[in-house]
N, C-alpha and C positions, 0 to 999 in steps of 0.2 A: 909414271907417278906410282908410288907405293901405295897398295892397299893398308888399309885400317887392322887388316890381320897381321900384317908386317912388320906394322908402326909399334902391333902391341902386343909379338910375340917373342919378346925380352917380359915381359910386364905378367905375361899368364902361365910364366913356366912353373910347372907343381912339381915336386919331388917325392920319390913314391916310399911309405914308407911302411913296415908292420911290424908285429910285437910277434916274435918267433913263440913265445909259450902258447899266444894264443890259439895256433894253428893247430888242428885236429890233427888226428891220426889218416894220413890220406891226403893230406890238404884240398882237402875238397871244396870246401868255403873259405871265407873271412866272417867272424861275427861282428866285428868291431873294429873300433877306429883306437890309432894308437892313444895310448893312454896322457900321454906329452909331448910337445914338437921335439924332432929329430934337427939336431942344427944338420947342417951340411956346409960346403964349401960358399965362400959369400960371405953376404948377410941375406940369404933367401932364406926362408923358414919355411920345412917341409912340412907339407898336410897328409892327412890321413889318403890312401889307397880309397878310390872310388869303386862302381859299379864295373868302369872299363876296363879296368886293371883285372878285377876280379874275373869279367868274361876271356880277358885274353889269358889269365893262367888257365883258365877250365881248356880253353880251346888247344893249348899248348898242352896241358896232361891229356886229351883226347877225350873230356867228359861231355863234349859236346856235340849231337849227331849231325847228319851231312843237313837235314832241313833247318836247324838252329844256324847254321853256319850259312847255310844262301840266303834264309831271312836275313842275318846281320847284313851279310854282304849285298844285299838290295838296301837297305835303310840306309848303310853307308854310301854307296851309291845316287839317294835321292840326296841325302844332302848333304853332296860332293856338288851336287847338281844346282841346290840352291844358294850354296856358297859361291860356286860362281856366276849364277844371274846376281847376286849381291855387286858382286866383283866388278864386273862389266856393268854395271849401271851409277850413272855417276853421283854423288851423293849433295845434297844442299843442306843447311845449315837448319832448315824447317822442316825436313823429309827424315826416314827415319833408317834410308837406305846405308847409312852407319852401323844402325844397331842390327839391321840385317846382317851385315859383313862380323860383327862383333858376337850375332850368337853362335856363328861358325867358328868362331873363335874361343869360346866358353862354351862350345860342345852342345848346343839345344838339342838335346835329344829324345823330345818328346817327340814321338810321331803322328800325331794330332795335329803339330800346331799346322800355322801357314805358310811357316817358313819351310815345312818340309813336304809340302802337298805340292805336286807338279802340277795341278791344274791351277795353281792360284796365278795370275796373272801380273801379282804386284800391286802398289800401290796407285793410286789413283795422280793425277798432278796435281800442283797447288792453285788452291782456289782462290782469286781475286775478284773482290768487288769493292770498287774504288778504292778506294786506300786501305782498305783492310784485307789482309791474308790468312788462309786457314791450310795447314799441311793435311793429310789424311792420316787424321786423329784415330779412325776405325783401324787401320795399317798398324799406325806408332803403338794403339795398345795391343794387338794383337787379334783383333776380332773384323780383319777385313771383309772374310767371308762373310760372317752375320749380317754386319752393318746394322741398320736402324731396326734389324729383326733382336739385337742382340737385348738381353736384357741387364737390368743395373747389378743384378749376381753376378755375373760372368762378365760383368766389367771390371767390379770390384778385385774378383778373383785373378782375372786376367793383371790386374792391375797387380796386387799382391807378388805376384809368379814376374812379374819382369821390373817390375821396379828391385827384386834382389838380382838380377843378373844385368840392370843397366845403371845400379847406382854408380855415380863416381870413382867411392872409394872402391867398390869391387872390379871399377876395370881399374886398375892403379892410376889416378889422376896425379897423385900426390909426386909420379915418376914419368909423368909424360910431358912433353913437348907442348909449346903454347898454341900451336894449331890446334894437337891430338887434346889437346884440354879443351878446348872452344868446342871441338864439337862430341867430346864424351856429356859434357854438360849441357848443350842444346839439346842432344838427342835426350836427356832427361827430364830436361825444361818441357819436351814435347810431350814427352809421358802424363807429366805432372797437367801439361794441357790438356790434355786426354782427359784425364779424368775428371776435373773439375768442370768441364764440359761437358762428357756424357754423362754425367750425375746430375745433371742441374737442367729440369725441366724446362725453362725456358730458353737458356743454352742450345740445349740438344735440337730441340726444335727449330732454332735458328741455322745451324750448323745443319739438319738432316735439310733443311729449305734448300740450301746452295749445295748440299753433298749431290742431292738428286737429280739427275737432266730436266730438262726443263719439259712439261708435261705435254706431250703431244695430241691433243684432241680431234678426230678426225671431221672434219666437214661434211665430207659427202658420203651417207650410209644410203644403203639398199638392202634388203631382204635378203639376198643373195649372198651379200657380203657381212653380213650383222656379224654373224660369232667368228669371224674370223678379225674383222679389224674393233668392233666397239666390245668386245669384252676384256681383250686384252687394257682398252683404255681403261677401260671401267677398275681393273685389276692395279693400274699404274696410280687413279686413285682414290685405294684403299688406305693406302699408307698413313694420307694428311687428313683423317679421316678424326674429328673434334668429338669422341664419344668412348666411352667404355665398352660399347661394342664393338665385334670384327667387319669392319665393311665387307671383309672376303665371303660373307654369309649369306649378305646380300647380292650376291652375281651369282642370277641363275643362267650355267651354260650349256645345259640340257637342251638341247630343239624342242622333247617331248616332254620337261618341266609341267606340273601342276598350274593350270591359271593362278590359282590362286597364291600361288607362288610367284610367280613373274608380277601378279598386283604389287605385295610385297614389299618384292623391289623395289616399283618405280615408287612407290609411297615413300620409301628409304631415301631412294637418290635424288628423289624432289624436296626435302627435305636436308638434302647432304648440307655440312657446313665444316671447312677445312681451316685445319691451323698453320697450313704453311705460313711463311713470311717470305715477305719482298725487301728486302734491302735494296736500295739503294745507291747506286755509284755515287751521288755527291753528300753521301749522310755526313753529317757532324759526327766527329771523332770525339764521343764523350771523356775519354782521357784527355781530353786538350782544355775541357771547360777549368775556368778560372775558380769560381766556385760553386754551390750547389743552386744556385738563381740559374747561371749560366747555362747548367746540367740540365735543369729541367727546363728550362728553353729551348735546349739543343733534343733533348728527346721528342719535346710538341711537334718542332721539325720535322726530325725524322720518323713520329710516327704518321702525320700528315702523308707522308713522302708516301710511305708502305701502305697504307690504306687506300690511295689510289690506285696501285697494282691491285689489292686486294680485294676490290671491287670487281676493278677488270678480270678477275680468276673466278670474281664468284659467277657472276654473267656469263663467262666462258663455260665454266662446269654444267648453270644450266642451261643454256640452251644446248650444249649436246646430249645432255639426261632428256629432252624433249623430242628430239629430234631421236636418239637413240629408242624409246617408248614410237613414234611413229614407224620408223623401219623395223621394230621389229616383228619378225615374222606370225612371232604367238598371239602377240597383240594384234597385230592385223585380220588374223584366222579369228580370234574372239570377237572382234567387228562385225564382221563379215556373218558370223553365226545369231548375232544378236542383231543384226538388219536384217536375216533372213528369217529368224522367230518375230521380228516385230509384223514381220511384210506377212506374214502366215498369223498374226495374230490379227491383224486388219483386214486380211481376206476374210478368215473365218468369221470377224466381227462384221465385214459387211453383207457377207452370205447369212448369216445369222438377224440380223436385220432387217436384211429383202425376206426372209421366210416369217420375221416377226411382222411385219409391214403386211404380206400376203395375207398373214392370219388374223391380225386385226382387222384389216379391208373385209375380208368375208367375214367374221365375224359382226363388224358393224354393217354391213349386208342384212344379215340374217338378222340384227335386232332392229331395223329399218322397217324390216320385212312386217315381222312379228309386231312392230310397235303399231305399222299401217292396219294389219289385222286388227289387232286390239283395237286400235280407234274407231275401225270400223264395225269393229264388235260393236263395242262402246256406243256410238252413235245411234247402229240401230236398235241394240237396248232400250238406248232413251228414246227414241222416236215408238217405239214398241211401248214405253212408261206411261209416254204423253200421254196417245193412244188410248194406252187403258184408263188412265188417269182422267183423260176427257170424257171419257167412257162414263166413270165411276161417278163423276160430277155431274155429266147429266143426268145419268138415272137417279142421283142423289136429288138434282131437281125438280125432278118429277115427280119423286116421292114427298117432297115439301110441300108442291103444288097439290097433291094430291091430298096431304095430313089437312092441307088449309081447304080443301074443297069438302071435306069430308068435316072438319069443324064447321064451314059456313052453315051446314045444313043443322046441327043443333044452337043456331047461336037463339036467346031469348029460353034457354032452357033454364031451369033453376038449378045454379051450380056453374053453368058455364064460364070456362078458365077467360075467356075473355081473349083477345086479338093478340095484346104483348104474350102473356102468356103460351099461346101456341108458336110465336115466332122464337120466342124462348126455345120450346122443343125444337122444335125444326132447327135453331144453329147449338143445342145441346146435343141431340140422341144422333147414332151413329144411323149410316142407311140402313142397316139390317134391322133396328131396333125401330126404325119410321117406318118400314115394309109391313115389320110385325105388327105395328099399333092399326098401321092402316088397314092391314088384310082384317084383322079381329073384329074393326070400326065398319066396313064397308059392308054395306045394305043394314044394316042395325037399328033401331031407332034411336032417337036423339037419347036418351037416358042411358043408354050401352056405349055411348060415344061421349056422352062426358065423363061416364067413370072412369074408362081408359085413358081420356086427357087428364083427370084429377086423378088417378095414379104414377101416368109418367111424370106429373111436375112431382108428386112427393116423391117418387125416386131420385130424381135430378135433387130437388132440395135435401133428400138426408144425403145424399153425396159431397152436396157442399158442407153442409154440418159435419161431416167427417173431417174434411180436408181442412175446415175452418182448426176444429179440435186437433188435429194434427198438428198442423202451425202451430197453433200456441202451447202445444207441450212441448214442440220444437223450442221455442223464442223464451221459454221460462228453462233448459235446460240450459242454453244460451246464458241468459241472463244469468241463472247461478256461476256458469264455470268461468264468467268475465269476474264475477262477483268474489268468489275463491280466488282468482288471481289477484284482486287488486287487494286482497286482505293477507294477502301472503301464502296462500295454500300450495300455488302452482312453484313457490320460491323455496319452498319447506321439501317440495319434491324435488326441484333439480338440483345438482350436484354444483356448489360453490366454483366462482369462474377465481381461483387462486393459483394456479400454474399459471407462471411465467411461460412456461413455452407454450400450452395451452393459446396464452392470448396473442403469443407471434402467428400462433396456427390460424386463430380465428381474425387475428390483422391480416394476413397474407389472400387468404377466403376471400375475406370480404372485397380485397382493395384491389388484390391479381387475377386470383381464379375465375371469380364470379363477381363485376363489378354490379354497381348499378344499372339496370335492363335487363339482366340475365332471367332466363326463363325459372320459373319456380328457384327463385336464388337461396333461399332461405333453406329447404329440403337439400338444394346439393351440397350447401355449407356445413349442414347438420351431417351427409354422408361424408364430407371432406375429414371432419375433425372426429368422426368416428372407426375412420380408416387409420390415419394419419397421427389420431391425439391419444393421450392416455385413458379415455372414457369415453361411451358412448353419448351423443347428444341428438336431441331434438330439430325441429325447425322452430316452433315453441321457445326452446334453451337457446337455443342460437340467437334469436330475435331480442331476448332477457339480459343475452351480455351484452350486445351489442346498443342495447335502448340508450344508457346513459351517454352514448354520444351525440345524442339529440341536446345536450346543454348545450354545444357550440353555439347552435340558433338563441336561446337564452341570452347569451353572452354576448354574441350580435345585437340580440335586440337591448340589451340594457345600456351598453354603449352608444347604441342608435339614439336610444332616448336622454339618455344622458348628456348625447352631445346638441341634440334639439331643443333639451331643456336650458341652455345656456342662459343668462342675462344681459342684459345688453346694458351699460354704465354710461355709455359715454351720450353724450348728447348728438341731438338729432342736426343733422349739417340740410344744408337747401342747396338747392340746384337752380341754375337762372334759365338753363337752356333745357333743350329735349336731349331722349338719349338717343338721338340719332351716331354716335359717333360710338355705341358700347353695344357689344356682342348679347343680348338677351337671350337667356335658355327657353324658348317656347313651350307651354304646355298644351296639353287639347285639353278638350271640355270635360275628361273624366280627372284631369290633376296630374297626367301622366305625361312626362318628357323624353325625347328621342332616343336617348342615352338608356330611361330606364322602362320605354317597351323594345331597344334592343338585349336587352341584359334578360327579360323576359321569357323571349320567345328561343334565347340562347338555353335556358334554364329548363323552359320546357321539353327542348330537342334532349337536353342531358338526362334529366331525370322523366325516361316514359314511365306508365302506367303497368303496375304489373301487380298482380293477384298477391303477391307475397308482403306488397305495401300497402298501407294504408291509406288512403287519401289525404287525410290528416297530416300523417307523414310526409307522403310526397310531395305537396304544399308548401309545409313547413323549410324544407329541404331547398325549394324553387325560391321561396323568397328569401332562403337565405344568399343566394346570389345577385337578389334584386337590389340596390341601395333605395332606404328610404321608404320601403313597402314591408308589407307582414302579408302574412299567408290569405288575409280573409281578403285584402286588398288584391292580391295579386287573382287568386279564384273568380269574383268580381270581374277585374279588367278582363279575364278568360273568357269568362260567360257572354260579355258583353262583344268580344269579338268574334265568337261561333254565331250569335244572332245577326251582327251584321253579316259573314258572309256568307249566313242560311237566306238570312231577306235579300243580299246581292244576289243572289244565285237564283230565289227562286223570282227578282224582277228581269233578270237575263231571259 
């Protein structure tokens, strides 16, 4: 059978031709192409002298030296060489091993391309799945080596560059044979598939799915075998890799890689997520749909089809990304180092422990020790106290007995203080001061022993005139600054409660910090909002903002009364029977029901007794939890229960 170079070398024969003026002195070059076609014999029409033409007159004047001349004659050589692997391989109407045959025939003498590279291997075979066929597209444009590495520049270009040396018209279609037409035109059609293929992103992607072997993920890794069988996987795929980044970045194949590097990784490929596609052997041929209903029915199909594969890939991918992360050797050593810092963190933490343990133990030894001392210090201190204390008391007795043995002896005197009177001394004047009178009194006659009694009573009594005076300049300074406060004095001096945050401060005080029972609650509310608030205040001030929510109880009680004042309108109904059959609230004999002496004694548990309240207040406070009772009522029923269980207690 004739080759394609045979078929169409009557079709590419050129006639050489040039313009004698233009030739230099020397003819050393050509500058240019003739100015108009040269007819020749025929109807062929000769073209201008090329580059070949050009080296073979240099080579034939001898301007060419011996390594210009074995370079040519190697090039010539390679593709002589790839003209006939063309030759020898059979061609298909889808393949492109025509246009192979045909750039030996229109001279491809780029020495770049593929056609002239001896390691190229050729084109791949044609791909089927189910009814659909794909030639090798990367081949037909020229960019077999690259493949899916290639980019849309270097397709486009590639594309440019052989679509002028595989159009129709320029292999002469217009003069060939209806075989040599069928497949000068195929082999173009393929082109033209070429590109709109590798141009077309979802295309390409579909096409790179079935270009590529089918991805072999290995099952059984080991430490041993890590970077030799699961990184070259890891590397196969990079390729289908759904991200603007390089997966290739992420394969660390370093033994001694940075941990933090290899983290990384697996953070990358746990994450992977691939665009291959799975076509289908029984897809629906979207060119066959009738119309566009049809079309997109037949896509749902087939993408149903391809998502099931593409599950199975994703599943596949990770569990070897897991399994890969287990066997590997870095990750295992970082394991391994981080159970042995923990196991060394737990020793040390228990060894630390036993020594903290140890030192507590002695420790609370020693304040055991210490605390037994003390108490037994302590002990016989007070046995030591008593002692002296009993000590102090009787001699203080016998000096009383002694003051009265020594008055008996003036009694009838004129002046004599009289019996209450010396019993008065005796539980007034200290011992020192009884020893005194008595040492002064003892052997004296009666008239030296009553002036000594009628001067210790005026002592004892200007003592009490003192103390009496005291008091009441107390209870009138008292009585003023109650007096100044309720006329406004004390409100003149403290600083208006008009901050909003202010009264959050002193709401929070009262209601969080320091509720009701808080020891001196008033003083620490006053330290609170002068730490905390824009102003310093009082326990005084504090007490002054906080009074007006004593209305509550007001408000309580006017409702109370309010609602007890009611009238009653309707007329009065009779009853034939007993109320045997109707639940009665039982009262006791003070007016008081079960309900409200437990509401009561609830009230009292809430609101204890404390120096920073009033009585008044804290009354006020207790019955307002009580239904139906006021403060003077509820005080009352109090009173009334501490003396039963003073008189229960003391008939026990």
């Amino acid at each position: 059978m004739a080759t394609l170079a045979e078929l169409t070398a009557s079709l590419t024969t050129l006639r050489i031709a040039y313009d004698p003026a233009l030739v230099p002195p020397g003819g050393a070059e050509v500058v240019s192409a003739c100015v108009s076609p040269v007819s020749g014999e025929g109807r062929m029409t000769a073209e201008p002298a090329g580059r070949k033409f050009h080296e073979k007159a240099m080579r034939a004047a001898g301007l060419l030296s011996a390594d210009d001349i074995a370079a040519a004659a190697a090039k010539a050589e390679a593709k002589a060489a790839a003209k006939l692997r063309a030759e020898r391989t059979p061609s298909t109407p889808l393949s492109n091993r025509g246009s192979v045959a045909s750039f030996g025939a229109i001279e491809n003498d780029d020495p770049e391309s593929q056609e002239n590279d001896a390691s190229y291997k050729g084109p791949k075979e044609l791909i089927r799945v189910g009814n659909r066929e794909w030639p090798d597209l990367y081949d037909v444009i020229g960019l077999g080596r690259e493949r899916y590495l290639a980019t849309e520049k270097q397709i486009r270009d590639e594309y440019k560059r052989r679509s002028l040396w595989l159009h129709p018209d320029k292999c002469g279609v217009a003069n060939a044979s209806e075989e040599d037409k069928e497949k000068i035109e195929a082999r173009f059609k393929n082109l033209q598939l070429a590109l709109e293929t590798l141009t077309d992103t979802k295309r390409r992607r579909e096409y790179d799915s079935v270009d590529a072997p089918p991805t072999k993920l290995p099952s059984d890794l080991s430490p041993e075998t890590f970077f030799d069988v699961a990184v070259p996987a890891f590397k196969s795929l990079a390729m289908f890799f759904d991200g603007k980044q390089d997966a290739n970045k992420f394969i660390e194949a370093d033994p001694d890689a940075p941990f933090e590097r290899v983290r990384k990784m697996y953070e990358f490929w746990a994450k992977f997520k691939s665009w291959r596609e799975f076509p289908a052997n029984d897809e629906e041929d979207l060119e066959q749909a009738e119309d566009r209903y049809a079309r997109r029915e037949m896509e749902r199909e087939n993408k149903a089809k391809r998502e099931k594969e593409k599950k199975l890939d994703t599943k596949k991918i990770k569990t070897f990304v897991e399994r890969a992360e287990a066997a590997d050797p870095r990750v295992i050593k970082k394991k391994l180092e981080e159970k042995e810092a923990r196991e060394a963190k737990k020793h040390a933490k228990g060894a630390g422990r036993r020594e903290a343990e140890e030192a507590a133990k002695k420790e609370a030894e020693a304040a055991a020790a210490a605390a037994a001392k003390a108490a037994e210090d302590d002990k016989l201190a007070k046995a030591n106290a008593k002692k002296e204390l009993e000590k102090q008391k009787k001699a203080l007795r016998k000096e009383k007995a002694r003051l009265r043995e020594i008055a008996s002896t003036a009694e009838g005197w004129v002046g004599h203080p009289g019996e209450e009177d010396v019993e008065e001394l005796c539980g007034a004047l200290s011992f020192d001061a009884i020893k005194t009178l008595c040492d002064a009194a003892e052997g004296a006659d009666a008239g030296v022993v009553v002036e000594g009694l009628c001067k210790a009573l005026a002592g004892i009594e200007s003592a009490k005139s003192d103390a009496r005076k005291q008091a009441a300049e107390e209870a009138a300074k008292r009585v003023a600054a109650e007096k100044a406060s309720s006329d406004g004095g004390g409100a003149a001096k403290s600083e208006p409660w008009d901050d909003e945050d202010e009264l959050k401060l002193l709401d929070k005080a009262c209601n969080q910090k320091f509720p009701m029972g808080t020891k001196e609650r008033w003083e620490r509310v006053g330290e609170y909002l002068t730490e905390h608030g824009p102003r310093a205040r009082t326990a005084k001030e504090v007490m002054l903002g906080v009074k007006p929510s004593g209305a509550d109880y007001d408000n309580f009680k006017s409702a109370r009364d309010k609602k007890g004042s009611a009238e009653v309108t309707d007329a009065a109904t009779t009853r034939e029977h007993a109320f045997t059959d109707v639940a009665v609230k039982n009262l006791d004999q003070h007016g008081w029901s079960e309900e409200q002496r437990g509401f009561l004694a609830r009230a009292i548990e809430a609101v204890p007794k404390s120096d920073a309240m009033k009585d008044s207040e804290r009354w006020k406070q207790i019955a307002a939890c009580v239904p139906g009772k006021d403060a003077k009522q509820c005080f009352e029923r109090y009173k009334s229960l501490r003396e039963d269980f003073k008189a229960a207690k003391a008939g026990a």
